[in-house]
C-alpha positions in Angstrom: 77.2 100.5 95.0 80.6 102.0 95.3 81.9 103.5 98.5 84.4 105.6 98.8 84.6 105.9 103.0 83.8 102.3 103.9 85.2 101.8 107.4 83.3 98.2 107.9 83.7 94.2 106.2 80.8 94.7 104.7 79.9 92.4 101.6 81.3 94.0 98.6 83.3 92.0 96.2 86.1 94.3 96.0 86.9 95.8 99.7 90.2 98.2 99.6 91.0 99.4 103.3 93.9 101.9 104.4 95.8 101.2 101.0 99.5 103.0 100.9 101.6 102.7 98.4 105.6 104.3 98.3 108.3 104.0 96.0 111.6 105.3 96.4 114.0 107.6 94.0 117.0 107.1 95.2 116.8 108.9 98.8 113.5 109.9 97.6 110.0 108.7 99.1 107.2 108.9 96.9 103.7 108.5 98.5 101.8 107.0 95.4 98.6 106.5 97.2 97.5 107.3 100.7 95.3 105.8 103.1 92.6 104.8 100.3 89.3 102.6 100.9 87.4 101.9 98.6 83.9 99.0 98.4 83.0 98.1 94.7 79.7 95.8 94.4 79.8 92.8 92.2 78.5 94.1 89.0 79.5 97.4 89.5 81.1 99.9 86.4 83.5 102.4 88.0 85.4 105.1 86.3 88.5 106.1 87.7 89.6 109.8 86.5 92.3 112.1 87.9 95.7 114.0 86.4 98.7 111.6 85.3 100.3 111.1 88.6 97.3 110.6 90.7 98.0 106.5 91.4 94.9 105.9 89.2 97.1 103.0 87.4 99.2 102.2 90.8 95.3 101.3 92.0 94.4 98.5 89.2 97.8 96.9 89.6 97.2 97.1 93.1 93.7 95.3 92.5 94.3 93.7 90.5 98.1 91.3 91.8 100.3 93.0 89.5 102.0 95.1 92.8 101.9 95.0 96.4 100.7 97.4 98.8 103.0 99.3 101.7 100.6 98.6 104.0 96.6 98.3 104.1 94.5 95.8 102.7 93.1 94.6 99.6 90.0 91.7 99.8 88.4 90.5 96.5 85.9 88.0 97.3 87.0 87.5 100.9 90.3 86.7 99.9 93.3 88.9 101.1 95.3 89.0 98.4 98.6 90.9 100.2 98.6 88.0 102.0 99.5 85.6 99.0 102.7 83.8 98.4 103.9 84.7 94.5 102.9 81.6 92.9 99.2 81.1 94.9 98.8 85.1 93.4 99.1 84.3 89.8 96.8 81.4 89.9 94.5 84.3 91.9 95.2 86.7 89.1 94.9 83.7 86.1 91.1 82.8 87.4 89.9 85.6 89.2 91.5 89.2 86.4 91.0 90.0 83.0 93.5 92.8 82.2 92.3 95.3 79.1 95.0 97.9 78.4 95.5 100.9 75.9 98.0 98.8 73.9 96.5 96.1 73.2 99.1 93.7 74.0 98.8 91.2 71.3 101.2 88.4 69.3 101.4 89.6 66.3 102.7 85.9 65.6 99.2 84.4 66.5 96.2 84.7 64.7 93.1 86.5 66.7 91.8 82.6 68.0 95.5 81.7 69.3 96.0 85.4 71.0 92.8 84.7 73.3 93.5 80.8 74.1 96.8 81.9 75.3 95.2 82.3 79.0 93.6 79.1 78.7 96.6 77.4 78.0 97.7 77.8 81.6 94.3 75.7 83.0 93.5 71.8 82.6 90.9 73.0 80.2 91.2 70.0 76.6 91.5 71.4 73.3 87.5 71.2 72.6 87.0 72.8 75.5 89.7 75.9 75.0 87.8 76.3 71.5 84.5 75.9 73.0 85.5 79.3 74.9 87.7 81.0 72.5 84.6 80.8 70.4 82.2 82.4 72.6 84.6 84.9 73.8 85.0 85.2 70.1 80.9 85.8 69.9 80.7 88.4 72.4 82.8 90.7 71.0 81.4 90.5 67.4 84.9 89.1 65.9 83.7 85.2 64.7 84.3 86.2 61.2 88.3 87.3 62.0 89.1 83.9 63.7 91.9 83.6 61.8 93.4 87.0 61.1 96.6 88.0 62.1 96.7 91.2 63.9 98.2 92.8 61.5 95.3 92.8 59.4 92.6 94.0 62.1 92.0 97.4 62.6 92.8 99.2 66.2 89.3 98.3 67.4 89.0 94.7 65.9 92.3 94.0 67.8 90.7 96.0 71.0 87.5 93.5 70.9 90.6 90.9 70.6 92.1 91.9 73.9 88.5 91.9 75.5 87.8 88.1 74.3 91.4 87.6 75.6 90.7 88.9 79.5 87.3 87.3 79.4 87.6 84.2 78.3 88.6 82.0 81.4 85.2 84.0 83.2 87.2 86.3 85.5 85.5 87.9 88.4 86.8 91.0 87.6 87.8 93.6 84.4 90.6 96.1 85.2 91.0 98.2 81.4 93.9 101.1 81.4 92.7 103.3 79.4 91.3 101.0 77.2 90.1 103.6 74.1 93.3 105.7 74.2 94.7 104.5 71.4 91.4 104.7 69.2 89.4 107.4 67.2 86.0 108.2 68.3 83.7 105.9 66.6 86.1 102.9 67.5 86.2 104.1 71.1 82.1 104.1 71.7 81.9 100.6 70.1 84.2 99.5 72.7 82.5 101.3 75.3 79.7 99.8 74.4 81.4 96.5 74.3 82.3 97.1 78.1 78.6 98.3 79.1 77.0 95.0 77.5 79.7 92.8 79.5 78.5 94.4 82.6 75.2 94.7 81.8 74.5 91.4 80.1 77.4 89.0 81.5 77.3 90.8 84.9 80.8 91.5 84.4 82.5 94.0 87.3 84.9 96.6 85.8 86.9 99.1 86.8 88.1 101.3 84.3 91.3 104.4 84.4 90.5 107.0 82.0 91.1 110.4 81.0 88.2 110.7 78.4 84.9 112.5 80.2 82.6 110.5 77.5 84.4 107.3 78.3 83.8 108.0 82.1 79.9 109.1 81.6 79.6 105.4 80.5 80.1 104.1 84.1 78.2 103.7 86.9 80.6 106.0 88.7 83.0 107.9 88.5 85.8 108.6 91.6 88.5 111.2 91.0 91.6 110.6 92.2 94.2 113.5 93.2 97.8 112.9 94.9 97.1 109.2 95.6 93.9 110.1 97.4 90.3 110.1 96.5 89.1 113.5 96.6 85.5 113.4 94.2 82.6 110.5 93.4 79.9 111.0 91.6 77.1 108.1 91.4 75.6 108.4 87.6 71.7 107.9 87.1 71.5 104.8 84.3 68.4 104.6 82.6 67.3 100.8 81.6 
């Protein structure tokens, strides 16, 4: 269950306590976000909705290693991530994120196979064994028969479902996804969505997604509205099995 006041340790895998976040412009300072806590359960589908401006991406690079606070705390599985040194933070982020974004981010050098082993490469993981997960990754999202396409010739939601294999193919803890159906016409953007639901659902997948689509939003588990870096709405949705 998501909590949006959480003032205790408690047990959830994600715990965000008194987050801050300022930038400066030249004399400038910008409060991004403000005094945010946040609990997200393990298997948990949040939606994260607000005007451009909010901090709604400032809070999934927050989450997720990519930036560091100004102050406050962020704990993913007991482990306080502030507190990490640069290097022990990217192997955090390399085992424990899988990153989904509204561009998909791909080499348009490397077939669809090579594009989701790239993360893999990083691990002691043998060749067999880097296939042996490309492949299922490859399974999941429906894309064994486009192994070796280029992405050139997939369209925007083949190389979407490309991206997913990619962030979940090392079996992160954790899916942050930007606006992941942005870039994608309607019928394209519910097969992801439904690509995302069965992760969590079926692979008991956590995610927390940034979007500005309501029907994208309705998908999740709930949905927090974020206004001038604080979080001013949530609404828990009823999910039917």
């Amino acid at each position: 269950m998501v909590r949006v006041d959480a003032t205790n340790s408690g047990s959830a895998l994600i715990q965000v306590r008194d987050l801050d976040k300022k930038y400066h412009r030249g004399s400038e300072e910008i409060d991004v976000l403000q005094g945010l806590n946040l609990d997200v359960e393990k298997g948990d589908f949040v939606a994260f909705m607000g005007p451009s401006g909010s901090g709604k991406t400032t809070l999934l690079n927050l989450i997720g290693g990519l930036d560091t606070p100004t102050s406050g705390a962020i704990r993913v599985d007991g482990i306080e991530i502030q507190n990490l040194s640069g290097s022990r933070l990217a192997a955090w982020r390399a085992r424990n994120v899988g990153f989904i974004f509204q561009l998909y981010n791909l080499m348009p050098v490397l077939t669809a196979f090579q594009n989701i082993e790239l993360p893999l490469l990083l691990t002691k993981l043998s060749k067999a064994q880097r296939r042996e997960h490309v492949e299922a990754a490859l399974s999941i999202v429906g894309l064994v028969d486009r192994t070796n396409h280029y992405p050139r010739q997939l369209s925007g939601g083949q190389e979407q479902r490309v991206a997913i294999a990619r962030a979940i193919v090392a079996d992160p803890t954790f899916l942050l996804c930007d606006e992941p159906t942005g870039d994608l016409d309607r019928k394209s953007a519910d097969e992801i969505l439904e690509l995302i639901e069965r992760l969590v659902k079926e692979h008991g997948k956590t995610v927390l997604m940034v979007t500005h689509d309501p029907r994208a939003a309705e998908r999740a588990h709930a949905i927090l509205h974020l206004e001038k870096g604080a979080l001013v709405e949530a609404r828990r949705l009823e999910k039917t099995s």
